[in-house]
LOLUM-188903 format. One record per atom (N, C-alpha, C): z, y, x. Coordinates in steps of 0.2 Angstrom, whole numbers, plus 5000, padded with zeros to 4 digits. Atoms other than C-alpha are relative to their C-alpha. Example, Ala and Ser with C-alpha at 12.3 -4.5 7.8 and 13.67 -1.06 7.14 Angstrom:
! residues 2
500049945004
503949785062
500050065004
499949944996
503649955068
500350054996
***
This chain:
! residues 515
499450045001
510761726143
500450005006
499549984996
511261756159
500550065001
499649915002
511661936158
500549994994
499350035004
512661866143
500749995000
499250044997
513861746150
500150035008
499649984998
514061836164
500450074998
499549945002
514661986157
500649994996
499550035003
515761886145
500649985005
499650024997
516461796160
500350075004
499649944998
516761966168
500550044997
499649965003
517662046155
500649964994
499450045008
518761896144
500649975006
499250034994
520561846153
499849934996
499950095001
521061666153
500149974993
499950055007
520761546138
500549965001
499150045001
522261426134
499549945006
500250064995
521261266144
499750015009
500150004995
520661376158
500450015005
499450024994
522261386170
500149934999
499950085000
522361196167
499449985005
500350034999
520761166174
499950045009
500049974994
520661296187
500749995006
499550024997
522261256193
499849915005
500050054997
522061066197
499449995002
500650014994
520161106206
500450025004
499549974996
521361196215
500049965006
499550064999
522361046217
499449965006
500650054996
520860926221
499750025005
500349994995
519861026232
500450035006
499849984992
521161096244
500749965004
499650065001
522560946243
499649945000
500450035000
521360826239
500449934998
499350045003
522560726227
499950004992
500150025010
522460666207
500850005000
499350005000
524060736202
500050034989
500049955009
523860856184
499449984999
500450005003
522660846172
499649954999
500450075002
522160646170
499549994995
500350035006
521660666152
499250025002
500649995000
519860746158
499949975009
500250034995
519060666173
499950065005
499949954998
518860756189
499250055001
500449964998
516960796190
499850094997
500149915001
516860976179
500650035004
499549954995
518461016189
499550025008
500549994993
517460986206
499550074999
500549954999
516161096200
500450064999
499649945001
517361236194
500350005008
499849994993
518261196211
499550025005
500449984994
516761246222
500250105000
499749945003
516961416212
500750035005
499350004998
518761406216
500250005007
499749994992
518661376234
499450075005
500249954997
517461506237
500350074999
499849935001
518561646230
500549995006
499750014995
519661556244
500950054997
499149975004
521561596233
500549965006
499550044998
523061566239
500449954998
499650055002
523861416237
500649965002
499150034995
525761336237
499949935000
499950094999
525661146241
500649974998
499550015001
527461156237
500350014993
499949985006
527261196219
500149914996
500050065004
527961056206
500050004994
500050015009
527761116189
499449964998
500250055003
526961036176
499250035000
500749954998
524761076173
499950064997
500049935002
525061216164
500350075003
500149954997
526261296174
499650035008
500350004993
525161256189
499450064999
500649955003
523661366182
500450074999
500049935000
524761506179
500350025005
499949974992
525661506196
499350025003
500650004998
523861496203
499750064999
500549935004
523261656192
500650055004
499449955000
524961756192
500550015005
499350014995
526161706204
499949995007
500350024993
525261656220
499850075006
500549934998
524561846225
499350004999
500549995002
522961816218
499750034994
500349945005
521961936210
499549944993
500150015005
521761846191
499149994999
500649995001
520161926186
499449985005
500550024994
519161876204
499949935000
500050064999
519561716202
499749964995
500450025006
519261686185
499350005001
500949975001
517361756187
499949945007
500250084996
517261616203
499849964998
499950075002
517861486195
499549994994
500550015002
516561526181
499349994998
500649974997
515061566190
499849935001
500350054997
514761386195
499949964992
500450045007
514761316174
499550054999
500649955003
513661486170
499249965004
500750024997
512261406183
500049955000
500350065004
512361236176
499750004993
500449985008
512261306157
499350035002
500649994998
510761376164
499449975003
500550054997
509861236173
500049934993
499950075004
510361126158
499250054992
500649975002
509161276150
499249975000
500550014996
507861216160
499849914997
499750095002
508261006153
499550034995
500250015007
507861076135
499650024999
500549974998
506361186140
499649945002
500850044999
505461026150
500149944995
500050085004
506160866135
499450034996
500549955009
505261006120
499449985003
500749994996
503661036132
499949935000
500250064999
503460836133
499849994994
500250025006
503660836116
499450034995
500449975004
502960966108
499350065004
500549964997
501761066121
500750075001
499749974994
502261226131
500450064991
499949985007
502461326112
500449994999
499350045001
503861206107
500550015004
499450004993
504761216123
500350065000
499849915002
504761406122
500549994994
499150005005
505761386104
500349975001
499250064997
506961256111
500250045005
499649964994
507261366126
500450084996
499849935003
507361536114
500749964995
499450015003
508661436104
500649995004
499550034997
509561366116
500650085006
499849934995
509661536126
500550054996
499649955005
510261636110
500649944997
499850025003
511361526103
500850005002
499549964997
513161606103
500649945003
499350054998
514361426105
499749985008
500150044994
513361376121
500150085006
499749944996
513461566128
500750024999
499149995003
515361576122
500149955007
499650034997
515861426131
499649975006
500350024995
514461416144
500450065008
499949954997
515261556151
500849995001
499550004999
516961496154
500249935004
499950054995
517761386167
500549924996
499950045003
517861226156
499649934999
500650064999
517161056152
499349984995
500250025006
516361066136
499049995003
500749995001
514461126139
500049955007
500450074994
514261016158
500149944997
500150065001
514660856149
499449994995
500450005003
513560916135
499250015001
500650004994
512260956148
499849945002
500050074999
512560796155
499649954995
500350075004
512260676140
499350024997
500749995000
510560776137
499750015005
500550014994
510060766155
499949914999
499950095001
510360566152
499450004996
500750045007
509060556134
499550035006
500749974999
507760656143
499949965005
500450054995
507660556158
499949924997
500250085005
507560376146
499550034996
500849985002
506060466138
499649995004
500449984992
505360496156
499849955001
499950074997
505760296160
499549974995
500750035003
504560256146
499449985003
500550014996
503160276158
500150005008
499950024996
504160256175
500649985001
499550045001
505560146173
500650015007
499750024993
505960106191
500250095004
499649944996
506460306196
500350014992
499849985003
506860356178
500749994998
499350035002
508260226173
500650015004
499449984997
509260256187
500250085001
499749944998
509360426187
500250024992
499650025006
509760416169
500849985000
499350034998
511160306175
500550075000
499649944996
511760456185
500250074996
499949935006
511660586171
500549994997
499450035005
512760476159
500650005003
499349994997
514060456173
500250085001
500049954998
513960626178
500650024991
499649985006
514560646157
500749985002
499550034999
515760516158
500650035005
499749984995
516460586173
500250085000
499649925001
516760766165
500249994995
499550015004
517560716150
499849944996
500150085002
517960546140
499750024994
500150015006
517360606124
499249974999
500350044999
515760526129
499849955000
500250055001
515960406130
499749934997
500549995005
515160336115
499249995001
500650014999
513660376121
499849935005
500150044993
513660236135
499549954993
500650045007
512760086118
499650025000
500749995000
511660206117
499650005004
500449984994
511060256131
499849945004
500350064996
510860056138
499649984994
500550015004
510060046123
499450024999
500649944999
508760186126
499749965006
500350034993
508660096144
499749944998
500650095000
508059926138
499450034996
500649985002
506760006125
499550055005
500349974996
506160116137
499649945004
500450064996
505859986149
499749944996
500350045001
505259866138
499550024998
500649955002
503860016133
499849985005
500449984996
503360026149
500049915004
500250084995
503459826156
499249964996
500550055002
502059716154
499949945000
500150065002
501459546151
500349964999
499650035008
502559416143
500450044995
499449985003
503859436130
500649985002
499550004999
505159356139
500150035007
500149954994
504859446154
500350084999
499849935002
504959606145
500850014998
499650025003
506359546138
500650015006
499550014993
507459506155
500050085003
499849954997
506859666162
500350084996
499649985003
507459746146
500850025002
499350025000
509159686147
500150025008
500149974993
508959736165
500350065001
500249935002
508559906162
500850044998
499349985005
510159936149
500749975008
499650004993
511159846166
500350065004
499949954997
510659986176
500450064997
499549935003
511060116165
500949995001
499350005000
512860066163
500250005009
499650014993
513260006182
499750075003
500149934994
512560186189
500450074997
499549955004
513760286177
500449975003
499350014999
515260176181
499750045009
500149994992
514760186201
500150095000
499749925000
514660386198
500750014998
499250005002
516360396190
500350015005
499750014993
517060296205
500150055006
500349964996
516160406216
500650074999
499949945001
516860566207
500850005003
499250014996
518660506212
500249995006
499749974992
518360466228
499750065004
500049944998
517860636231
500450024999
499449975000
519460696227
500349965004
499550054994
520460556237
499949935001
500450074999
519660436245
500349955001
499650065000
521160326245
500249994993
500150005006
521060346227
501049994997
499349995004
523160396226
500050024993
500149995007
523660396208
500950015000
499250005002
525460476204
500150054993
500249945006
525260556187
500850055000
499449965000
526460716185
500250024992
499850005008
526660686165
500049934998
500050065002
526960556154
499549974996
500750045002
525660426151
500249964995
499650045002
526060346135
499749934999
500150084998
525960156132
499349994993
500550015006
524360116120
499849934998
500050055000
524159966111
499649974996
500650015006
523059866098
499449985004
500649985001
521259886099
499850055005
500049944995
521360056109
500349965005
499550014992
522459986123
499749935003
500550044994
521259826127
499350045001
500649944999
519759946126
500250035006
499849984993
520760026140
500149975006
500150034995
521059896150
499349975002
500650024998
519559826148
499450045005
500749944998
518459996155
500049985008
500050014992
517959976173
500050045005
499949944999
518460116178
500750025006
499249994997
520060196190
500450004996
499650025004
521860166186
500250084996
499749935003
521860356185
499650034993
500449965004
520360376173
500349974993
499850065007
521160226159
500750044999
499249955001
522960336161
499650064997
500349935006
521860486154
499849984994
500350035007
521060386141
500849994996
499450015002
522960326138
500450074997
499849945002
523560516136
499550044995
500549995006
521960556126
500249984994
499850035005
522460436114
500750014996
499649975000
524160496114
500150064996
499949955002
523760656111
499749994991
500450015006
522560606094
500549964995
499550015006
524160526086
500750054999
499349945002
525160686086
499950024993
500149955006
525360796071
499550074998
500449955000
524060916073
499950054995
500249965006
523861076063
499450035001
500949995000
522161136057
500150064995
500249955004
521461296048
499150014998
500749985003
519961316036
499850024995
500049995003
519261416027
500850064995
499449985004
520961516023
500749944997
499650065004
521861336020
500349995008
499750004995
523261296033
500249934997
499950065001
523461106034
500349955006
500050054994
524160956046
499549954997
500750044999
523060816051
499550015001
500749984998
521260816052
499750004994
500550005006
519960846038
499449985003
500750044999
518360726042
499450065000
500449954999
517160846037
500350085004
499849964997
518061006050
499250035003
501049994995
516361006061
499550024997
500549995004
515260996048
499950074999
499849955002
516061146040
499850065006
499849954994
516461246058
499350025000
500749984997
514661236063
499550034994
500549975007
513961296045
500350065000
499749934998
515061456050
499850025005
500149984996
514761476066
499349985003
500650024998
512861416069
499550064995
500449935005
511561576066
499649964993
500450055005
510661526048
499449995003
500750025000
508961536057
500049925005
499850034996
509461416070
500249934994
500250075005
509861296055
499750004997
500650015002
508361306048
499749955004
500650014992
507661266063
500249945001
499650084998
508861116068
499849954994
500450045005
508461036051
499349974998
500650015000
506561056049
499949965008
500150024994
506560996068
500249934999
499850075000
507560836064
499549964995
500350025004
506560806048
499250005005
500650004998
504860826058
500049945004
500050044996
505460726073
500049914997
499950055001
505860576063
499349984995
500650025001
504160596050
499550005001
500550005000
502860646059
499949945006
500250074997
501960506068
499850005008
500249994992
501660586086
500650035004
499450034997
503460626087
500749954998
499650075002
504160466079
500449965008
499550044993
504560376097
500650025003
499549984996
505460506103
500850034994
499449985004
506860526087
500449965006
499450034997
507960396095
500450045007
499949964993
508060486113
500450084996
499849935002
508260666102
500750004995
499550005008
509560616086
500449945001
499550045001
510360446089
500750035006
499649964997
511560516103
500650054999
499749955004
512160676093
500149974996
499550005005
512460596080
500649945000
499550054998
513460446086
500750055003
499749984997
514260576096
500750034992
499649945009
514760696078
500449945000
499650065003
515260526070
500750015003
499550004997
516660506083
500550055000
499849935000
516960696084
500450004994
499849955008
517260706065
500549954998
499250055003
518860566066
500350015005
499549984996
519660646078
500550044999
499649955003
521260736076
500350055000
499949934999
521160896083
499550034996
500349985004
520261006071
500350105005
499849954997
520161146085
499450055001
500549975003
518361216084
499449955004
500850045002
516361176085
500049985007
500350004993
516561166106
500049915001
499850105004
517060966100
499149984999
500750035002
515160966095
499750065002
500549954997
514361076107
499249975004
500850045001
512960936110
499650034997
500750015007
512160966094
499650055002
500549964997
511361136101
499549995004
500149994995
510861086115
499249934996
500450065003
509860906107
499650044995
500349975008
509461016089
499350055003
500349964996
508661146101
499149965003
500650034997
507261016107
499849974994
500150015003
507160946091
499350054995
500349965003
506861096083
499350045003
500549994995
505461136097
499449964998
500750075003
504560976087
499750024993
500449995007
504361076071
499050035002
500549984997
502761146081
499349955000
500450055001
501960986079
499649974995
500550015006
501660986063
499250055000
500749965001
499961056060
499950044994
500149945006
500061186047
500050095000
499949954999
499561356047
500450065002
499649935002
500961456042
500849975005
499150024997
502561346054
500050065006
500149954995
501961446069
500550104998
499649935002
502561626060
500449994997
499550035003
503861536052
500649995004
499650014994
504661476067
500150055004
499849924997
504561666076
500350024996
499649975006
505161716060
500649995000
499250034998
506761626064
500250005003
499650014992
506961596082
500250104999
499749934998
506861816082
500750004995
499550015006
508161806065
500749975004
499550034996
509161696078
500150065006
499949964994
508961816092
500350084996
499949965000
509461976083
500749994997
499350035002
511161856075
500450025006
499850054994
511561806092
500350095004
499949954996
511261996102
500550044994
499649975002
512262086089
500749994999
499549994998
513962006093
500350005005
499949994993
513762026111
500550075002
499850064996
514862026120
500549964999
499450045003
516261946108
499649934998
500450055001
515361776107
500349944998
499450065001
516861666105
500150014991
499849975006
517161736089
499550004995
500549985001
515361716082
500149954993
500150045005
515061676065
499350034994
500749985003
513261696054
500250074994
500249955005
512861836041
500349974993
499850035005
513361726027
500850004998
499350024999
515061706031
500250065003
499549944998
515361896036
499850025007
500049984991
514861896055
500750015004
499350024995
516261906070
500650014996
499449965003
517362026061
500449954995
499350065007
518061876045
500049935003
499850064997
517861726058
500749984997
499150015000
519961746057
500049964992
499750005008
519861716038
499849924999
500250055004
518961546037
500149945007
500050014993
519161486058
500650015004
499649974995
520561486072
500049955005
500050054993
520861406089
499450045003
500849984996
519061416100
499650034996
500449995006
518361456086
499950084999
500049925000
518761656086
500750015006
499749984994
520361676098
500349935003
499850054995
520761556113
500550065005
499449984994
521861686121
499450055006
500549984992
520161776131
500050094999
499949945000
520661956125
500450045001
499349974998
522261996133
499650075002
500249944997
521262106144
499850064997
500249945006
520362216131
500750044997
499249955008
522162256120
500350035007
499949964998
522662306136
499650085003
500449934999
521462446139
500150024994
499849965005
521462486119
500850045001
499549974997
523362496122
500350075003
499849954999
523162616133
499750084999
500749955003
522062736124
500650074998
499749965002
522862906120
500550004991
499850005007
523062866099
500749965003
499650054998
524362726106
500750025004
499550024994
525462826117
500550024999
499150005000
527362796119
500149964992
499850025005
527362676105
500449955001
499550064999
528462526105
499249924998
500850065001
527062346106
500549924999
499750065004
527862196096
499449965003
500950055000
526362056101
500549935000
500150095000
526261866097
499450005001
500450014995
525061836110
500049884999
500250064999
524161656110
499649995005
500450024996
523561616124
500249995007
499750014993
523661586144
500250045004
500049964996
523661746151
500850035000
499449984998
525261846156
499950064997
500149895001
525262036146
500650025004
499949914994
526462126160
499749985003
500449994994
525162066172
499450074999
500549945004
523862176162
500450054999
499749925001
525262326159
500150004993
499750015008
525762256140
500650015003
499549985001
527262316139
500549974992
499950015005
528062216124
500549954999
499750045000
529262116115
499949944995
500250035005
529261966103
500350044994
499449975003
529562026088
500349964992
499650095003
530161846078
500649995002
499050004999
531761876087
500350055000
499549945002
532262026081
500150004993
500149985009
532662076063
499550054998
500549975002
531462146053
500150074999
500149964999
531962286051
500150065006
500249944995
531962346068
499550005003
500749994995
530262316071
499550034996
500549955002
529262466071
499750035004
500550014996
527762516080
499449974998
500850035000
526162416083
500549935000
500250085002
526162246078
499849985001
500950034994
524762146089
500349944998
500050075003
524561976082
499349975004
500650035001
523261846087
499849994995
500050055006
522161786076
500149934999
499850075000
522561606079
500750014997
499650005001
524261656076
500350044994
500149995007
524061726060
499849974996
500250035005
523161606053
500449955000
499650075001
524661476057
500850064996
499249945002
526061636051
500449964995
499650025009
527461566040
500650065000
499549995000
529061626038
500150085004
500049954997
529461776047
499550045004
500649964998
528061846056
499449994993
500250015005
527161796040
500350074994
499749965002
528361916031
499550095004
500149934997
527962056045
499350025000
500949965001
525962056043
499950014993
500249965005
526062086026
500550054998
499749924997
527362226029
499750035003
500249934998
526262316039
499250034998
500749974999
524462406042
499550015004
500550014994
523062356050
499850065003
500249964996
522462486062
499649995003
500549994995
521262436074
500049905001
500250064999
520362266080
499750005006
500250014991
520162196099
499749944999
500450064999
518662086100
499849934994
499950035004
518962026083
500349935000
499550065000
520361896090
500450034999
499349985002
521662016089
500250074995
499849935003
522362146077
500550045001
499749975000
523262276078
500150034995
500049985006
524362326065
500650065002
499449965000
525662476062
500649994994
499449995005
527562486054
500250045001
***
């Protein structure tokens, strides 16, 4: 896994979120000021910032654009070597995805012995959305790390309440504290805290009761306290001048807001989160190009892009956890979480790809560790039967891993036809079309690209123009299209990709076509 993501992160240019994110570590760690990027909290920037301040870039303190173009000054316009930086900035998520490895390895082993733990680590290892986006300087997998480092220590408080619950707390803040879409989980999780501790208390019932209700206290007040904390490590005067518009929220959502207990600058993110979930969003599936959201979106994404042995396994692991009798206790800790989480995920109104419900690997992973427990002779060569089936999925889209989709569905190459966004291109193959580009077959042709994403092509030696503002008939050459931007094509460039002929595929995000 490691050799995976980093050779991924070695060789993909900037996704559309990562100059956002890498920019305002920047910001925080060498300014030490909350200025871009409110909507996500600061602690996965901090981590990507350690990254970022060891590649030691240069920085303008004088720069005022807005967080996007701070990320590409940063990349492209500062003097800074792009590619060294990138791989910095994300070296430091690659070695938390990989300790979070470690999480799903000792929950299985509690649950199901050392056997189990092996198939929950074998799945979590191979499993192409957590090395796609383990491997990139972003917030998805550390939060999703996070709210499974939180169940597994409320399992642990079962039988030691007084180290377990607080450090619990800490995990759930730590989520909290790298992106708001967890938040969600907080109910649960002070609800895992009182059960726990009323397991493990003793004598009255209204004793256990008090210390119950205790229990669930902790857990909330040692997330909020982390939160705080993550802020005032960026500015411990906790300045707040946001450099976008935060817009006004009201109803239901906007006392939910004021109510949280939280900084003025974490409720202004929440407010632009909100914000952003009443736009007009456009979605792709399955070949259907629609606005809005489609509730089932997730469902769907992850039935494409989740190996088939891997569902098996996540299935039989959830059905096992909940019927058999030795790992009954431990459903709530395993499945309520993720699925409270989905629920959420699946009414929101970007329909942008699976990294939205990149938990579920990581939880499904231990579950699926629990089918081991059943006693019957044939689960053991069932479950190698699969977990290998998962590993041979998994290594044979390497190292295009963003774009990964099962045997069912075509594998990497037809992602485009039923997925877009994160889901197959996020803009991380500038750098490949620039090398195919410059391959012999290619040379002295004229390069038309509609390019999706955050990177610069003349920084890589693309040479190119749009070619949506020309007339159609003076565009001849190579075509180079994303596929995200194929899959949204109307009107004129829609016209010119079925004018031309496909030629060649980069990473299976981008095509190259000839006219």
């Amino acid at each position: 896994m490691a050799f995976a993501m980093v050779t991924t992160a070695v060789q993909q240019t900037p996704t559309i979120d990562e100059p956002v994110y890498v920019g305002a570590a920047a910001e925080y760690t060498h300014e030490h000021r909350l200025r871009h990027n409110p909507e996500h909290p600061p602690l996965g920037k901090l981590v990507i910032g350690a990254g970022v301040a060891l590649a030691d870039p240069r920085i303008d303190p004088s720069f005022t654009g807005d967080q996007g173009r701070l990320g590409r000054h940063l990349l492209y316009e500062s003097g800074n070597d792009p590619w060294r930086l990138m791989l910095w900035a994300r070296l430091p998520v690659i070695a938390l995805t990989l300790l979070f490895g470690l999480v799903v390895f000792a929950f299985a082993r509690e649950l199901a012995g050392t056997a189990g733990a092996l198939t929950a680590l074998a799945l979590y290892c191979f499993c192409p959305d957590v090395i796609a986006h383990g491997s990139l300087a972003t917030l998805d997998v550390p939060a999703a790390g996070f709210v499974l480092t939180s169940a597994w220590l409320l399992w642990r408080a079962r039988h030691r309440p007084g180290l377990y619950v607080p450090l619990a707390g800490v995990a759930l803040g730590a989520a909290l504290a790298t992106r708001m879409s967890t938040l969600p989980a907080v109910p649960v999780f002070m609800a895992l805290g009182a059960v726990s501790v009323w397991h493990a208390s003793a004598g009255g019932r209204d004793r256990a009761l008090a210390r119950a209700v205790a229990g669930a206290g902790v857990v909330a007040l040692a997330s909020v306290a982390v939160v705080w904390a993550t802020y005032v490590m960026v500015d411990p005067r906790l300045r707040w001048a946001p450099e976008q518009h935060v817009p006004n929220v009201r109803g239901l959502r906007g006392l939910l807001v004021e109510l949280l207990p939280f900084p003025e600058a974490y409720r202004d993110g929440m407010r632009v989160q909100f914000g952003l979930e009443n736009r007009p969003w456009q979605g792709f599936l399955f070949g259907r190009l629609y606005s809005g959201s489609l509730w089932y979106y997730l469902p769907a994404a992850l039935l494409v892009k989740t190996p088939l042995g891997m569902l098996g396994l996540w299935v039989c692991g959830a059905v096992v956890v909940i019927a058999v009798r030795r790992s009954r206790p431990a459903a709530p800790y395993v499945l309520a979480a993720p699925v409270v989480l989905l629920v959420v995920a699946m009414q929101g109104a970007r329909d942008f790809g699976t990294r939205y419900a990149v938990f579920l690997p990581l939880f499904l992973a231990v579950a699926a560790g629990c089918l081991l427990v059943a006693r019957r002779l044939w689960v053991p060569g069932l479950v190698g039967a699969l977990v290998l089936f998962v590993a041979v999925s998994s290594v044979r889209t390497f190292p295009c891993y963003l774009p990964y989709s099962n045997e069912a569905f075509g594998g990497p190459g037809r992602t485009r036809e039923r997925l877009h966004d994160s889901n197959v291109d996020w803009g991380q193959d500038l750098g490949r079309l620039a090398e195919r580009l410059r391959e012999e077959r290619y040379a002295g042709e004229r390069v038309w690209l509609v390019y999706k994403g955050s990177g610069v092509p003349a920084f890589y030696g693309i040479e190119s123009a749009d070619p949506r503002r020309m007339p159609v008939g003076d565009v001849r050459g190579l075509l180079v299209v994303s596929a995200s931007a194929a899959a949204k094509a109307t009107g004129r460039l829609a016209g010119l990709i079925r004018g031309s002929r496909p030629v060649d595929d980069v990473g299976h995000s981008i095509t190259i076509y000839r006219r």
